[in-house]
Structures are given as C-alpha cells and as structure tokens.
C-alpha positions in Angstrom: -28.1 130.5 64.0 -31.8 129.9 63.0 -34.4 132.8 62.7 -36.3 132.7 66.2 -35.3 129.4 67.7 -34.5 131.0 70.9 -37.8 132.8 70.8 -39.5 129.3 70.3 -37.2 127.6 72.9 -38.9 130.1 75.5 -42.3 130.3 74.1 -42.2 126.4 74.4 -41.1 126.6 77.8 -44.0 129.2 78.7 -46.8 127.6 77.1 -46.3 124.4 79.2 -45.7 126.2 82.2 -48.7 128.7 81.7 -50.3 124.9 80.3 -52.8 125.7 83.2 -54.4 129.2 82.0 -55.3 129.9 78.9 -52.4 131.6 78.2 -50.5 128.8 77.3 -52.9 127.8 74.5 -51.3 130.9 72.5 -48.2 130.9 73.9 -48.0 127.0 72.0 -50.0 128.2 68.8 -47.5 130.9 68.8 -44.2 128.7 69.0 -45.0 126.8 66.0 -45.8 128.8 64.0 -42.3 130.9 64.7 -40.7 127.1 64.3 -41.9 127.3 60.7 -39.8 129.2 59.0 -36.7 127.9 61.0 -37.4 124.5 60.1 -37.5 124.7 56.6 -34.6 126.8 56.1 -32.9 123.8 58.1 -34.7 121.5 55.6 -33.1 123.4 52.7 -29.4 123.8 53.8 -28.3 122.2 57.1 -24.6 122.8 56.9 -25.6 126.6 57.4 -27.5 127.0 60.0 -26.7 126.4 63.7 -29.2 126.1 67.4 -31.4 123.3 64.9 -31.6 121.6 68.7 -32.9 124.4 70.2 -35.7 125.4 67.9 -36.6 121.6 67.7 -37.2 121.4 71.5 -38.6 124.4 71.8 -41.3 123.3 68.9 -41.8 119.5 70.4 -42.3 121.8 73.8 -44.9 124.0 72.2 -46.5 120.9 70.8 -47.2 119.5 74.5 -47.9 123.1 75.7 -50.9 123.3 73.7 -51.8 119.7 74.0 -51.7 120.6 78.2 -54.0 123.6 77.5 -55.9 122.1 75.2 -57.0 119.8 77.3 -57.1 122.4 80.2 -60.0 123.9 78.1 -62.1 121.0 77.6 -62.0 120.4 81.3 -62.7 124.0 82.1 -65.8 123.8 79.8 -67.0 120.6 81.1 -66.9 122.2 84.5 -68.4 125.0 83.8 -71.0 122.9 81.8 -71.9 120.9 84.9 -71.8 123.3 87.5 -74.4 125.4 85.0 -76.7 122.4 84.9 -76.6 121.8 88.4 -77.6 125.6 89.6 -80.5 125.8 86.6 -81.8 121.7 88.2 -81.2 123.7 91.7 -82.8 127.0 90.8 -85.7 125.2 89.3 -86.2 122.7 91.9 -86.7 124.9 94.5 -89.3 126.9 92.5 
C-alpha cells in the first residue's frame, strides 16, 4: 500500500466538503502535498505498490477542494470589499 493514500483520500474528501470555510483551503493544500511522496514512489516501481487509485482520487479531490475554496475566498473578499465601501459611502454621506 502507498504511504498516506488513505490520509489523502479523506483529506480530499474534507477539503471539498469544508470547500465552503476556510478550512477546506488547507485541508486541499494539505492533500497534495501528502500525494507527493506517494506518487512518485508509484512513478518509480508500480508493480510494488498497491491503493495507486485511492491516492489518485483523493489528490484529483484535493485539487477541486482548493479550487472550491479558493474561489470561496475571492468571493468572501469581494464581499467584504463592497459591503466596506458601501458603509464608509453610507457613513460619510450622512455626515
């Protein structure tokens, strides 16, 4: 079995179902990273090594998990970008 492919299955699965807090963002980061190692011992010797499947999906799964948070936290900035223009326009308007 491959070094941590179980640990990256679930911390695939985590990060796109945490995709909506910030959470996920590291959750993903974290997954490939962990899906290094595993990949290139694959690489190296596949007749070895079993669960290649496993830490694949989890990887492809922490790839989406931090494009899903990623983009989480562009919108959460442009929110909170806009609603900080509108209450200085508000607060100055009314001064």
């Amino acid at each position: 079995m491959l070094p941590n492919a179980t640990a990256v299955l679930v911390l695939g699965i985590c990060s796109i179902v945490f995709g909506c807090f910030f959470v996920g963002l590291v959750l993903g980061i974290l997954g490939i990273v962990l899906s290094k190692k595993g990949r290139e011992l694959y690489k190296q010797n596949p007749s070895m090594y079993e669960g290649y499947g496993s830490l694949n999906a989890g990887f492809i799964m922490s790839i989406i998990g931090t494009c899903i948070s990623g983009l989480y936290v562009i919108y959460f900035i442009i929110v909170v970008t806009i609603l900080g223009g509108t209450a200085f326009s508000w607060s100055h308007m009314n001064t």
